[in-house]
Every structure is written in structure tokens, then in C-alpha cells.
SEKEPA-922795 format. One record per residue (C-alpha): residue in one letter; chain; y, x, z. Coordinates in pm, 1 decimal, always signed. Example, Ala and Ser with C-alpha at 12.3 -4.5 7.8 and 13.67 -1.06 7.14 Angstrom:
<torzas>
A / A / -450.0 / +1230.0 / +780.0
S / A / -106.0 / +1367.0 / +714.0
</torzas>
This chain:
<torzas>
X / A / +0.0 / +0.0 / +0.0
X / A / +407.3 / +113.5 / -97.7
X / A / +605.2 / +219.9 / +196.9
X / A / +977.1 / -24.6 / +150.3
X / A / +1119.6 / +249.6 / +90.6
X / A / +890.5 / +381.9 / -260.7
X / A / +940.3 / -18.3 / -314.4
X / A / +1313.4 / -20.7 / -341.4
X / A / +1307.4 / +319.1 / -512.7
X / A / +1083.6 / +167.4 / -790.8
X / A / +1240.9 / -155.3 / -790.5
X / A / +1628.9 / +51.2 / -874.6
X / A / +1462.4 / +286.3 / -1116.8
X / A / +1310.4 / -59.0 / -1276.2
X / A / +1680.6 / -191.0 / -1304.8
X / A / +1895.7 / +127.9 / -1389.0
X / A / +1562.1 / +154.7 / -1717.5
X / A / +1644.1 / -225.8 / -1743.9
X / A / +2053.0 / -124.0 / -1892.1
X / A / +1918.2 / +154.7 / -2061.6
X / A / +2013.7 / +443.2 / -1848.3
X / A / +1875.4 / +784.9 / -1715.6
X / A / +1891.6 / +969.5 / -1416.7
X / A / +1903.1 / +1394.0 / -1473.0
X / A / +1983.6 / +1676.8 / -1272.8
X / A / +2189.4 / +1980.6 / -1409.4
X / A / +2281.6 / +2311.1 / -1243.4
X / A / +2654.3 / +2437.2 / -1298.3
X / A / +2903.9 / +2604.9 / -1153.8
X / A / +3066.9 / +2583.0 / -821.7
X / A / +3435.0 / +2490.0 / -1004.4
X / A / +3297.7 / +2269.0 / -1292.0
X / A / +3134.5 / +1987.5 / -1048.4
X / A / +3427.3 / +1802.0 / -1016.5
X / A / +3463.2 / +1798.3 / -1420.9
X / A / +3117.4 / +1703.1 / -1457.6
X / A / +3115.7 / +1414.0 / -1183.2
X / A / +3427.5 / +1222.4 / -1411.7
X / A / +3254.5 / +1326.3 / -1737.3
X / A / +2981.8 / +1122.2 / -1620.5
X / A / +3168.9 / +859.7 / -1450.5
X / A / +3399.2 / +813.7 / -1747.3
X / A / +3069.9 / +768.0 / -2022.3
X / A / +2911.6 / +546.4 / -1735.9
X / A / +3180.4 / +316.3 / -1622.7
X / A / +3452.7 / +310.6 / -1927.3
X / A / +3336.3 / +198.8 / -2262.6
X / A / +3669.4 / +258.1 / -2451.3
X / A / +3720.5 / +574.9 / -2321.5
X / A / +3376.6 / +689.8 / -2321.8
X / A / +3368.5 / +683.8 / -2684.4
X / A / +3711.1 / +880.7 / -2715.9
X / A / +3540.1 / +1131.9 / -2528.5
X / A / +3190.8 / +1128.0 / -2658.3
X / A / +3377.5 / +1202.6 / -2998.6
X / A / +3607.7 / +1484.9 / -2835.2
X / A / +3255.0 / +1581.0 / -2743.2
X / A / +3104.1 / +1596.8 / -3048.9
X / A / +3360.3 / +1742.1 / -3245.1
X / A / +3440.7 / +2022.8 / -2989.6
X / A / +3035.9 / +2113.3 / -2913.5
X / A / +2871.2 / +2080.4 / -3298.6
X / A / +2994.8 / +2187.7 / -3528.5
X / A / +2880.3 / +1956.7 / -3848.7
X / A / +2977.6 / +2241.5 / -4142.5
X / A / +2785.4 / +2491.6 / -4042.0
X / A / +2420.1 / +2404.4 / -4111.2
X / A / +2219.8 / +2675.2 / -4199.4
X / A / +2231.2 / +3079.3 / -4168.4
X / A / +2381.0 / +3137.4 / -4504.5
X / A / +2715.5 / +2885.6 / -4462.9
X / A / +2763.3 / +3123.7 / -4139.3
X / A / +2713.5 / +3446.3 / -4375.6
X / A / +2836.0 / +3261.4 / -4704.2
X / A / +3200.8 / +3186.0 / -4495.3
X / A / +3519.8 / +3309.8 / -4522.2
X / A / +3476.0 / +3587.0 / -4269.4
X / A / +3591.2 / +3951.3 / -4309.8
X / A / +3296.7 / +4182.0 / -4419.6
X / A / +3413.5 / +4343.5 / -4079.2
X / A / +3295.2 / +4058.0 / -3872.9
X / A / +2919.7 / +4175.1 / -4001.6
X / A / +2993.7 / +4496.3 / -3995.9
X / A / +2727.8 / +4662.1 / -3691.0
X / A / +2483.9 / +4344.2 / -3725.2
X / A / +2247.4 / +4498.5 / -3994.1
X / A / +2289.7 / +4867.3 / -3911.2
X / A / +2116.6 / +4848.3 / -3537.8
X / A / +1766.6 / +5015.3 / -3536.1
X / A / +1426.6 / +4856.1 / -3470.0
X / A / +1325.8 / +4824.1 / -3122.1
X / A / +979.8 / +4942.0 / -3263.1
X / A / +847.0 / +5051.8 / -3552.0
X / A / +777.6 / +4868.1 / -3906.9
X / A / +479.1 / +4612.2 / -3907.8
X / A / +202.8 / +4708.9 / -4192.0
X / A / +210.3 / +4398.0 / -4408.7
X / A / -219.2 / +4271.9 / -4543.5
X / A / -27.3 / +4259.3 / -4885.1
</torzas>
């Protein structure tokens, strides 16, 4: 038999799945809790503002043009901005290929 308490925390996990939300943990920093805590509350409790931010969000955190390796080495960039990439050495020697 359920203690009350494993009741009630089933029966509030049942309603919080019922409006389609999720419970997670993150780690962060000391300073960014605060941040976090009203990122949250804002997506949560504020539907017009929520979906200011969620686009903020988006816009600020993916960036949609660059899709693949070669748009990042097929930009606009300086040849400098490559310039040590492909020079470093192998951390061990070259692989024999079967072929």
C-alpha cells in the first residue's frame, strides 16, 4: 500500500503531465539562479511574453544559417581565422587504411 504522501506526489505529477508540463533539474552558476528562476517563470506563467522570449531565445542560441561544416568554412571569414586549425600535429601516428 502508498504512503499519503507517494499518493499526493503521484496524484501532482498526474496533473502537472495532465497541462503538458515537465519537471527538470539543471546545475548553474551561483549568479545565474536568479535569471534562470524568471526565465522559467516567465515561459510558465506569461503566454505573450513567453513567446517574445522563446524567440529572443531562439534567435540568440541557434543559429539557423549555419548548417553544416562547409557554410562555417565556405563564410566570409579571413583565411586568418583558419589559420593554426589544420597545421596542429597528430596526437598519434597515421592509421594504416585495409585499402
Amino acid at each position: 500500500m502508498a504512503t499519503v504522501s507517494r499518493k499526493k506526489t503521484s496524484a501532482g505529477h498526474r496533473r502537472i503531465s495532465a497541462r503538458g508540463t515537465v519537471r527538470f533539474q539543471i546545475q548553474t552558476p551561483e549568479g545565474d539562479t536568479q535569471l534562470l528562476r524568471a526565465l522559467a517563470e516567465t515561459l510558465r506563467g506569461e503566454p505573450k511574453r513567453a513567446r517574445i522570449l522563446r524567440a529572443t531565445l531562439k534567435n540568440a542560441l541557434i543559429d539557423a544559417d549555419v548548417k553544416t561544416v562547409f557554410d562555417v568554412f565556405g563564410s566570409e571569414l579571413p583565411d586568418e581565422a583558419f589559420a593554426d586549425v589544420f597545421d596542429q600535429p597528430r596526437a598519434q601516428g597515421w592509421r594504416e587504411t585495409p585499402f
